[in-house]
PDB file of N, CA, C and O in Angstrom:
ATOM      1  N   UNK A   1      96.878 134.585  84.786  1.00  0.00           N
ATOM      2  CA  UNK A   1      95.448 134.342  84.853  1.00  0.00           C
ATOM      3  C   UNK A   1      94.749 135.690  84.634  1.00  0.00           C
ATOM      4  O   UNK A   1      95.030 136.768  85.159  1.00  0.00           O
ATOM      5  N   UNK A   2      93.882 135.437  83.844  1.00  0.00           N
ATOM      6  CA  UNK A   2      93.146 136.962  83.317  1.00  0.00           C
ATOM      7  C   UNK A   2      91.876 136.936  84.645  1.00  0.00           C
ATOM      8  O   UNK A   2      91.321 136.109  85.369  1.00  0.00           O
ATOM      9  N   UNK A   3      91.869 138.351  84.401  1.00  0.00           N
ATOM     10  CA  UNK A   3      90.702 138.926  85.752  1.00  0.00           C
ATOM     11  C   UNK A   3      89.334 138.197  86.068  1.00  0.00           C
ATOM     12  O   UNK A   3      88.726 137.966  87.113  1.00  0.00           O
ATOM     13  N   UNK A   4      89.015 137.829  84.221  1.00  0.00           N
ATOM     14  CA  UNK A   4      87.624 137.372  84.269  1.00  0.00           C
ATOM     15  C   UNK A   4      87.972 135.676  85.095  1.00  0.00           C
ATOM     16  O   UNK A   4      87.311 135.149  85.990  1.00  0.00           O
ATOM     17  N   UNK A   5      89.263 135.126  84.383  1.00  0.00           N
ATOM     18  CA  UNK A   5      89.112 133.948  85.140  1.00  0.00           C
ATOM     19  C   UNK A   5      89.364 133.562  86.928  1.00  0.00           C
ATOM     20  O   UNK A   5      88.997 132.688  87.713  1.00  0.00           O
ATOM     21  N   UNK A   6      90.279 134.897  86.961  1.00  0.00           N
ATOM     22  CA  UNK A   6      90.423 134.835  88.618  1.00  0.00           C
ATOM     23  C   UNK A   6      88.547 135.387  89.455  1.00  0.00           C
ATOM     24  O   UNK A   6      88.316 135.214  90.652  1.00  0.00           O
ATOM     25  N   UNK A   7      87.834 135.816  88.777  1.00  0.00           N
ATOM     26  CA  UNK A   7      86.466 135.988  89.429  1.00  0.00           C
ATOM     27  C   UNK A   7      85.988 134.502  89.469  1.00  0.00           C
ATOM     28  O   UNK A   7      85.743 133.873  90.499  1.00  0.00           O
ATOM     29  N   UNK A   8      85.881 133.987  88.044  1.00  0.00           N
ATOM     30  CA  UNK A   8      85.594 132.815  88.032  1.00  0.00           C
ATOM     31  C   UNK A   8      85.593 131.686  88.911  1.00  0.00           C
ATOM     32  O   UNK A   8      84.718 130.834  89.067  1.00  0.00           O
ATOM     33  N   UNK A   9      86.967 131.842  89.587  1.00  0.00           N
ATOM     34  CA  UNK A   9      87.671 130.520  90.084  1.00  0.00           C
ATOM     35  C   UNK A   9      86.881 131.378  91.755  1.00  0.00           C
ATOM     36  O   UNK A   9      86.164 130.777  92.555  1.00  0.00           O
ATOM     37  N   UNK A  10      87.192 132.465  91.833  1.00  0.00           N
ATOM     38  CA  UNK A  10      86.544 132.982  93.549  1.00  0.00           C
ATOM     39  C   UNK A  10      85.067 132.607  93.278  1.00  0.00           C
ATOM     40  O   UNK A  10      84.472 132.277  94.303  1.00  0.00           O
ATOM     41  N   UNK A  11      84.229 132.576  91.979  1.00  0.00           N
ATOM     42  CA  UNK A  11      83.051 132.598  92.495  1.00  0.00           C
ATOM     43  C   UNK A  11      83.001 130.717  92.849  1.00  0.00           C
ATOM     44  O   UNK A  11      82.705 130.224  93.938  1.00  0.00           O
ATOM     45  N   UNK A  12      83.361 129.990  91.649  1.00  0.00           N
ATOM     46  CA  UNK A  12      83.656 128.562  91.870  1.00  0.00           C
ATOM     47  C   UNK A  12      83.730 127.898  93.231  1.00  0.00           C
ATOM     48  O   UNK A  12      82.839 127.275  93.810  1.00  0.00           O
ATOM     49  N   UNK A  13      85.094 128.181  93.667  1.00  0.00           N
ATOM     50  CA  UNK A  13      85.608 128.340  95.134  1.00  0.00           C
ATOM     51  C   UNK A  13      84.345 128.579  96.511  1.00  0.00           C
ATOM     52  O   UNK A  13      84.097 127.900  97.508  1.00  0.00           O
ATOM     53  N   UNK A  14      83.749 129.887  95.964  1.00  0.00           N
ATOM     54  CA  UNK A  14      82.212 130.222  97.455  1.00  0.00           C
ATOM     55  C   UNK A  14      81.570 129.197  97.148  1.00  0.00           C
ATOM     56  O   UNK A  14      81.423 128.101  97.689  1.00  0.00           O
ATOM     57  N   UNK A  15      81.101 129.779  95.983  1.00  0.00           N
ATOM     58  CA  UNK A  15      79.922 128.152  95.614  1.00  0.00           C
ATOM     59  C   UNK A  15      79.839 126.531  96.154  1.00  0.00           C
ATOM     60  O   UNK A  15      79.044 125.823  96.773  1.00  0.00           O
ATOM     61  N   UNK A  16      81.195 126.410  95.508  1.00  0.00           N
ATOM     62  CA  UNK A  16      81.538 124.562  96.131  1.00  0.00           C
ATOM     63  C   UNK A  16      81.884 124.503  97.498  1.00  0.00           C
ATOM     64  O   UNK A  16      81.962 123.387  98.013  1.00  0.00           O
ATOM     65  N   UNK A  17      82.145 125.692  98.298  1.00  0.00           N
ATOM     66  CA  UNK A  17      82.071 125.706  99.724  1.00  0.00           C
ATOM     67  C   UNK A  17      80.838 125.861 100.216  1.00  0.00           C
ATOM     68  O   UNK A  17      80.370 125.071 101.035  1.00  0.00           O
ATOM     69  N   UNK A  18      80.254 126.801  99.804  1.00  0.00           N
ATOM     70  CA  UNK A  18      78.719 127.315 100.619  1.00  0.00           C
ATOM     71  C   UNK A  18      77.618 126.134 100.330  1.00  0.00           C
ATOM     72  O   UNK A  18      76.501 126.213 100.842  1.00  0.00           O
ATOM     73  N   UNK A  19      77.970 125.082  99.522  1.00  0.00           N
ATOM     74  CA  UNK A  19      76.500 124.471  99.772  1.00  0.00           C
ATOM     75  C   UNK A  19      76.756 123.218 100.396  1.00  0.00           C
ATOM     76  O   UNK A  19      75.847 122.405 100.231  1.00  0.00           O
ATOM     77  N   UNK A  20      77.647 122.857 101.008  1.00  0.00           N
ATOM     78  CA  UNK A  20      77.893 122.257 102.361  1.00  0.00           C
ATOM     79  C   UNK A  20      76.820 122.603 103.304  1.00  0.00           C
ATOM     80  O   UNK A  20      76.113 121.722 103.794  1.00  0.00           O
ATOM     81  N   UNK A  21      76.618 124.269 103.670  1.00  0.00           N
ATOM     82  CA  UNK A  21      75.905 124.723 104.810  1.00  0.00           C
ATOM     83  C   UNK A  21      74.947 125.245 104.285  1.00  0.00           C
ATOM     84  O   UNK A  21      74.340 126.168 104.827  1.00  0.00           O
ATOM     85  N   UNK A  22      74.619 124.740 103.097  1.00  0.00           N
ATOM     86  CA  UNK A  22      73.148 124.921 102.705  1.00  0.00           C
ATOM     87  C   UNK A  22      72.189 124.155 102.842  1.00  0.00           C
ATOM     88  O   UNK A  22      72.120 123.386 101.883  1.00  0.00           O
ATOM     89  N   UNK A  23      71.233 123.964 103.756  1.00  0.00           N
ATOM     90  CA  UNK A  23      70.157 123.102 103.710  1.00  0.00           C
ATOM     91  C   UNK A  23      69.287 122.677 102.784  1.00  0.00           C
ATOM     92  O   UNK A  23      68.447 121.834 103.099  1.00  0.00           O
ATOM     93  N   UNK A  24      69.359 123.264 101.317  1.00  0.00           N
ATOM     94  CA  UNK A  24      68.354 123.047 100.243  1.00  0.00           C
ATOM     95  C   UNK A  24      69.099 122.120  99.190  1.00  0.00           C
ATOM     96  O   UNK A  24      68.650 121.369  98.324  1.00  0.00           O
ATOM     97  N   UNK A  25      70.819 122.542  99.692  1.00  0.00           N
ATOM     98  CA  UNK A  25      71.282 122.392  98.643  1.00  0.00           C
ATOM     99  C   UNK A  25      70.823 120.653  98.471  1.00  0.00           C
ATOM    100  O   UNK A  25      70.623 119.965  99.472  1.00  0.00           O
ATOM    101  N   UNK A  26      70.691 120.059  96.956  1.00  0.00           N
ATOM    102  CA  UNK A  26      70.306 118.542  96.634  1.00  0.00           C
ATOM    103  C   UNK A  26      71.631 117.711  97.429  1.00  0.00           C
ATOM    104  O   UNK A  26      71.432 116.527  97.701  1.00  0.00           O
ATOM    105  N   UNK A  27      72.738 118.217  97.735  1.00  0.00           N
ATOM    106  CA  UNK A  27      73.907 117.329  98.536  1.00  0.00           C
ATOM    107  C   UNK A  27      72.888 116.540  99.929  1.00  0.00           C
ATOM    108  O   UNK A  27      72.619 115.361 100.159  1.00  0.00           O
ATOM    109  N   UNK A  28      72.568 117.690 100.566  1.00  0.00           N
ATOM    110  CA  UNK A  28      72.293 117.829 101.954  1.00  0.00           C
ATOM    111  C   UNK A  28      70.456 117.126 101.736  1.00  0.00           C
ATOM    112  O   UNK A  28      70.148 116.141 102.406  1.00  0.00           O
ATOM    113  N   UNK A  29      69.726 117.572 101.058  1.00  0.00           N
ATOM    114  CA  UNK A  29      68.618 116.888 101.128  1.00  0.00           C
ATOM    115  C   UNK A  29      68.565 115.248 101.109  1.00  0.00           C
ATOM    116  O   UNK A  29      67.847 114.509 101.783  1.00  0.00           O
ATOM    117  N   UNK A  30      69.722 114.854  99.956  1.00  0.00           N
ATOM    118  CA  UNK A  30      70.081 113.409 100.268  1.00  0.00           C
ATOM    119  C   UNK A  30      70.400 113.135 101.325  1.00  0.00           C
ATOM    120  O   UNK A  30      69.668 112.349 101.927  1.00  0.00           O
ATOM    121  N   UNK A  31      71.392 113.558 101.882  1.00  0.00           N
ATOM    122  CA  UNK A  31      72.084 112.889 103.167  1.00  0.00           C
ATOM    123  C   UNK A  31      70.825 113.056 104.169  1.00  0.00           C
ATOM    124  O   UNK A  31      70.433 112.062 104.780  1.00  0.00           O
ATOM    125  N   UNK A  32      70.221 114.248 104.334  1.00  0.00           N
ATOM    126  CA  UNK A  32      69.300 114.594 105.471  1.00  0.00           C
ATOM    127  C   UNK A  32      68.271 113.630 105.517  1.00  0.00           C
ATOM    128  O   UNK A  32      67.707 113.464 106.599  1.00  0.00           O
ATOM    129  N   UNK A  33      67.828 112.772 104.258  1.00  0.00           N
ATOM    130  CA  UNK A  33      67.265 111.637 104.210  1.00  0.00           C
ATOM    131  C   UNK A  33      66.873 110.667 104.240  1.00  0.00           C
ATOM    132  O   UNK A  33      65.762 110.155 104.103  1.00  0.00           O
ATOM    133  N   UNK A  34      68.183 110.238 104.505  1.00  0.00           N
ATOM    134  CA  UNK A  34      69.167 109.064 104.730  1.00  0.00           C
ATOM    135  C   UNK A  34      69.327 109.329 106.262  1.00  0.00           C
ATOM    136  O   UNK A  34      69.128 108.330 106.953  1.00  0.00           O
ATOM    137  N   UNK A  35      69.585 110.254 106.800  1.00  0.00           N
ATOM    138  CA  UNK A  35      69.563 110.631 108.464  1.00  0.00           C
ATOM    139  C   UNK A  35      68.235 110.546 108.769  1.00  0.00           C
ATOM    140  O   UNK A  35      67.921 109.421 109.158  1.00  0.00           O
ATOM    141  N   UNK A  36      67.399 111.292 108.733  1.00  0.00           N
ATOM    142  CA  UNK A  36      66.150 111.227 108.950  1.00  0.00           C
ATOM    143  C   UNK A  36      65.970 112.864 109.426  1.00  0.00           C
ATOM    144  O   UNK A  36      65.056 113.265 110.146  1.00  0.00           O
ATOM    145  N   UNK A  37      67.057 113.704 108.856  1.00  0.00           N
ATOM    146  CA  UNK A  37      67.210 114.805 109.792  1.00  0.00           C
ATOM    147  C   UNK A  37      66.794 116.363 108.813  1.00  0.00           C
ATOM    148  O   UNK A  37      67.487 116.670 107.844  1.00  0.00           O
ATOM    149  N   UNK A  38      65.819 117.055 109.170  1.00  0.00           N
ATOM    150  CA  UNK A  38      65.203 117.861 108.152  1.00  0.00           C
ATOM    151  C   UNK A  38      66.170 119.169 108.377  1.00  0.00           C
ATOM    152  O   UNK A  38      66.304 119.617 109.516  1.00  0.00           O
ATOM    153  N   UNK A  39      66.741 119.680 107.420  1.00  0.00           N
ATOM    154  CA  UNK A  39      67.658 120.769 107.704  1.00  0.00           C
ATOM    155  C   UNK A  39      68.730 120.510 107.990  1.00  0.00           C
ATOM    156  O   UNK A  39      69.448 121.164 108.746  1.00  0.00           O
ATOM    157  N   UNK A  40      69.045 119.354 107.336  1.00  0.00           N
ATOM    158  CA  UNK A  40      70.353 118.551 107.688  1.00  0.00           C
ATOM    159  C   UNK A  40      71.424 119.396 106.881  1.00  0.00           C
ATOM    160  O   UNK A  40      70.887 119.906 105.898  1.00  0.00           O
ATOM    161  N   UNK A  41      73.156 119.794 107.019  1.00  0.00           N
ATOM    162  CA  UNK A  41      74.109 120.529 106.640  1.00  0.00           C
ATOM    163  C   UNK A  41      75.141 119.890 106.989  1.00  0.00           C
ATOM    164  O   UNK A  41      75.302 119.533 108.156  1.00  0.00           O
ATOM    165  N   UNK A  42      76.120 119.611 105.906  1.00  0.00           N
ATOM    166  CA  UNK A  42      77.472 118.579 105.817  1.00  0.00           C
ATOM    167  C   UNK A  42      78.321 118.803 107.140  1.00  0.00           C
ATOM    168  O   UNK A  42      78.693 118.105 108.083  1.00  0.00           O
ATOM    169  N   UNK A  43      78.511 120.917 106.497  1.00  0.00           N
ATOM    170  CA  UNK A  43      78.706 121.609 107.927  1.00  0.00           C
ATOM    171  C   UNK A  43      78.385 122.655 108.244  1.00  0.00           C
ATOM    172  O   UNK A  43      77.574 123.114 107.440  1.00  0.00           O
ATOM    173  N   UNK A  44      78.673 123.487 109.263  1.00  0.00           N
ATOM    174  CA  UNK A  44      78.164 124.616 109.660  1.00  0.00           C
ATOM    175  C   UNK A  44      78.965 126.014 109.005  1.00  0.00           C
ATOM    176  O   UNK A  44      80.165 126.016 108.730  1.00  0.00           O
ATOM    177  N   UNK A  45      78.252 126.927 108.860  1.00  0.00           N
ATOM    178  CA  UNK A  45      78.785 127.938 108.042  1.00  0.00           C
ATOM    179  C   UNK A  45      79.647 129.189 108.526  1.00  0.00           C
ATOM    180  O   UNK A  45      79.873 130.316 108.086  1.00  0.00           O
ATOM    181  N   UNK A  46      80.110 128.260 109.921  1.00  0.00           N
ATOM    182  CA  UNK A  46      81.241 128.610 110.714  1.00  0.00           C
ATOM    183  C   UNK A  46      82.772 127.731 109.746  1.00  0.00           C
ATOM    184  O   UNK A  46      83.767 128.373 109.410  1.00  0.00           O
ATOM    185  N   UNK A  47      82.634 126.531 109.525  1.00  0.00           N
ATOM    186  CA  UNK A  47      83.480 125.617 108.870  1.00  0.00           C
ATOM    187  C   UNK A  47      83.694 125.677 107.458  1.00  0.00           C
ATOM    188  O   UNK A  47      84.791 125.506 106.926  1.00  0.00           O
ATOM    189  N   UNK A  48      82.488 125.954 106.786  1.00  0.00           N
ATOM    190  CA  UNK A  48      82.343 126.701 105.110  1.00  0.00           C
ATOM    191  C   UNK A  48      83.455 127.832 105.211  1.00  0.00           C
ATOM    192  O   UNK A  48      84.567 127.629 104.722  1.00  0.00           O
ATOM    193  N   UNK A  49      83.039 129.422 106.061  1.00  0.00           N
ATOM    194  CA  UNK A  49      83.432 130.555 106.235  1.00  0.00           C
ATOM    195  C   UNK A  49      85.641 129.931 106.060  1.00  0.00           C
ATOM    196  O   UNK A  49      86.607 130.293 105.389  1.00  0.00           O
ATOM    197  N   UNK A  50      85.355 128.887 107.136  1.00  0.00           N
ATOM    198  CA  UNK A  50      87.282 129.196 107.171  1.00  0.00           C
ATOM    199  C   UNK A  50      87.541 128.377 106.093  1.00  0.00           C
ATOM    200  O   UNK A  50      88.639 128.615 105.589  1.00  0.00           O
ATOM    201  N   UNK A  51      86.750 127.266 105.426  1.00  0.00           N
ATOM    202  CA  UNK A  51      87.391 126.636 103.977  1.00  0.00           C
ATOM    203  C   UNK A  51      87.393 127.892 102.954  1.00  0.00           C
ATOM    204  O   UNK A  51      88.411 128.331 102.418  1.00  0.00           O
ATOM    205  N   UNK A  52      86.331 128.300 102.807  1.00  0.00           N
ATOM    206  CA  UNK A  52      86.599 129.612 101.833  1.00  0.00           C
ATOM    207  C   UNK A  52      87.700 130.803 102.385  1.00  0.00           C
ATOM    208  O   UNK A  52      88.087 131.619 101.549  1.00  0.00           O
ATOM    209  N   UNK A  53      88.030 130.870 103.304  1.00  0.00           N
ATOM    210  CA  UNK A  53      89.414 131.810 103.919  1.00  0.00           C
ATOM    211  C   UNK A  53      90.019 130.950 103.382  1.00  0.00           C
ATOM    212  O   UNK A  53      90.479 131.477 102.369  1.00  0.00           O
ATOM    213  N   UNK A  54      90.538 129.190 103.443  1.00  0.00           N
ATOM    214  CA  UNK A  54      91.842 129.289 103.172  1.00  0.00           C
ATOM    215  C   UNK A  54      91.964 128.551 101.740  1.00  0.00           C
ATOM    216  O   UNK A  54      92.940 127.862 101.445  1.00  0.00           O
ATOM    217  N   UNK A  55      90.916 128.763 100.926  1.00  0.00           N
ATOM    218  CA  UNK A  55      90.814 128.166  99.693  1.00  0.00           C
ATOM    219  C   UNK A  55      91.489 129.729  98.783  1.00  0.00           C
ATOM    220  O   UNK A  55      92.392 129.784  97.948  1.00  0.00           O
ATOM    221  N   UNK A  56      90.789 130.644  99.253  1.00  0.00           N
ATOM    222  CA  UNK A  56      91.060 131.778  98.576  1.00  0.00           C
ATOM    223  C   UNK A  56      92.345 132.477  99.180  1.00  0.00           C
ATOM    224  O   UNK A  56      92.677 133.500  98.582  1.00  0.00           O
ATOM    225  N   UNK A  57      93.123 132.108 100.253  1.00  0.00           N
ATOM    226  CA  UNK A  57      94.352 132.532 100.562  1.00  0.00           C
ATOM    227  C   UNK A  57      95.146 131.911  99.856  1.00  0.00           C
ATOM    228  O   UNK A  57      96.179 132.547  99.649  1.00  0.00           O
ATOM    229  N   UNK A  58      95.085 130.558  99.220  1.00  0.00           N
ATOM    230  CA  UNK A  58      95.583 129.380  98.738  1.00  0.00           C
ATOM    231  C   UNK A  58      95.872 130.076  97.100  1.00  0.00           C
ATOM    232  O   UNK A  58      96.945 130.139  96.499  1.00  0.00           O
ATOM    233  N   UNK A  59      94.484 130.557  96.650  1.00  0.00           N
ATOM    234  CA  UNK A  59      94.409 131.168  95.233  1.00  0.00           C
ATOM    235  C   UNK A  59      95.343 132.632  95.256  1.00  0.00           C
ATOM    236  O   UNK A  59      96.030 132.873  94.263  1.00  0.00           O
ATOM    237  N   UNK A  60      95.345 133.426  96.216  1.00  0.00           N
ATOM    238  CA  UNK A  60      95.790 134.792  95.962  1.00  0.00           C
ATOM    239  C   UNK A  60      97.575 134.525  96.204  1.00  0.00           C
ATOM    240  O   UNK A  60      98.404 135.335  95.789  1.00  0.00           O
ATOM    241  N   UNK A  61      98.040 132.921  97.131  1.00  0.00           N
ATOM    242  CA  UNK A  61      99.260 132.503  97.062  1.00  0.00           C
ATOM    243  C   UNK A  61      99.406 132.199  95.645  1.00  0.00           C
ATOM    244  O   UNK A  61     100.467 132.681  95.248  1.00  0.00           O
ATOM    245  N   UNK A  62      99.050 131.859  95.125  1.00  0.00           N
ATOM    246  CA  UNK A  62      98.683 131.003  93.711  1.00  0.00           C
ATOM    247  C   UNK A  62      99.141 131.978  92.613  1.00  0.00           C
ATOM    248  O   UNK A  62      99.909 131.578  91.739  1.00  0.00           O
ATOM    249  N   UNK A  63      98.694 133.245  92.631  1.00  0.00           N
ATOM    250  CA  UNK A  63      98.398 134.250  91.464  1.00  0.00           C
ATOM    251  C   UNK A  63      99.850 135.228  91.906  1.00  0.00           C
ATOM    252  O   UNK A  63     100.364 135.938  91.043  1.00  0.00           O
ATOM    253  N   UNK A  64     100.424 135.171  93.329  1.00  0.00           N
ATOM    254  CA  UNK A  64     101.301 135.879  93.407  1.00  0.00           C
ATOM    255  C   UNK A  64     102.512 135.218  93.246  1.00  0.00           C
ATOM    256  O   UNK A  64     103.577 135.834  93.198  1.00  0.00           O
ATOM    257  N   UNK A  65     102.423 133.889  93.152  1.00  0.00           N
ATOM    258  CA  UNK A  65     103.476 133.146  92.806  1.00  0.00           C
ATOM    259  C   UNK A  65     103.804 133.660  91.079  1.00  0.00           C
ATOM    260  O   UNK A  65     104.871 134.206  90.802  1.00  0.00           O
ATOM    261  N   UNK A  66     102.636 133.370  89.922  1.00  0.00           N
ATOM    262  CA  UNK A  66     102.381 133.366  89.042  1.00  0.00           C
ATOM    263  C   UNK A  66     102.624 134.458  88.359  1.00  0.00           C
ATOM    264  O   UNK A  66     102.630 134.467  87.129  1.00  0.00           O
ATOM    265  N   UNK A  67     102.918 135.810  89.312  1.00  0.00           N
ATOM    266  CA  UNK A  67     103.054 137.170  88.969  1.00  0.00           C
ATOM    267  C   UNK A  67     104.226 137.276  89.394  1.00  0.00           C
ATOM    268  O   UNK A  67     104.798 138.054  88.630  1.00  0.00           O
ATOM    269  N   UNK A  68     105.042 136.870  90.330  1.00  0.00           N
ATOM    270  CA  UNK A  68     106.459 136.549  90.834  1.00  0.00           C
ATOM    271  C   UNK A  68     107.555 135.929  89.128  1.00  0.00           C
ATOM    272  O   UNK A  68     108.663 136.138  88.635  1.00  0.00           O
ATOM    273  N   UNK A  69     106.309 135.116  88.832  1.00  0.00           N
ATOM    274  CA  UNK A  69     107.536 134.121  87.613  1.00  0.00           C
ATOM    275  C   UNK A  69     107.214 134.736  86.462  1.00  0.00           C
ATOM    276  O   UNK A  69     107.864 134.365  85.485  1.00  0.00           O
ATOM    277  N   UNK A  70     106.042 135.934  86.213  1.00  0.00           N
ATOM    278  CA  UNK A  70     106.096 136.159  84.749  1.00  0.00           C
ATOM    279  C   UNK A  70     106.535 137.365  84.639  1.00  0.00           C
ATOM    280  O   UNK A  70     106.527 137.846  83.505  1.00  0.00           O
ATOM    281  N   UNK A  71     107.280 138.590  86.316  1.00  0.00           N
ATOM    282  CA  UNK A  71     107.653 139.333  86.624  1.00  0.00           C
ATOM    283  C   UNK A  71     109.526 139.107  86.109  1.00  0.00           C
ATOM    284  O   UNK A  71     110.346 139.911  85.665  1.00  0.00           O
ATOM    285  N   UNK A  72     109.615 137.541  86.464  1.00  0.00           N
ATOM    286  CA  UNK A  72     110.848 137.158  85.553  1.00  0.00           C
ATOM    287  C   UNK A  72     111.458 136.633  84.901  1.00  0.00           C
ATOM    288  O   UNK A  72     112.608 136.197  84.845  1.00  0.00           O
ATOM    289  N   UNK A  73     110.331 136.685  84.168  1.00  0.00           N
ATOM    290  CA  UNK A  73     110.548 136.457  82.663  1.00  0.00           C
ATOM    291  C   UNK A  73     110.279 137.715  81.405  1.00  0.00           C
ATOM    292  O   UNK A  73     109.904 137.755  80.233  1.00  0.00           O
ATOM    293  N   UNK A  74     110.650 138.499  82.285  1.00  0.00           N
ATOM    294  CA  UNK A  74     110.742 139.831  82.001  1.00  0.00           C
ATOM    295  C   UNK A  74     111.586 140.640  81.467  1.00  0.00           C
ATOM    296  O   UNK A  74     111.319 141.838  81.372  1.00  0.00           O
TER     297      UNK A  74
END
């Protein structure tokens, strides 16, 4: 995986986590609507924080696997 695409996939990764605990985000304005609840958030950005820890521990397992097998094929 080239550099530009491993930024890619980390910025991907924050993004599709962080707007869970975004209140603006259009996810949450629906639902908050449907609740009746203004500032409504899927979840808290205590629960975002550890999906993005183990989304991106998941990716850096991912890339060292990937550097493991092209290390032997060497």
């Amino acid at each position: 995986m080239t550099q530009a695409k491993i930024r890619e996939t980390i910025l991907g990764i924050v993004h599709g986590n962080i707007r869970y605990a975004d209140p603006f985000d259009r996810m949450n304005l629906e639902k908050g609507a449907k609740v009746g609840v203004k500032g409504f958030t899927t979840q808290s950005a205590e629960e975002v924080l550890e999906d993005i820890i183990l989304d991106l521990t998941s990716l850096q397992d991912e890339l060292r696997i990937e550097s493991s097998f092209q290390s032997a094929q060497l």
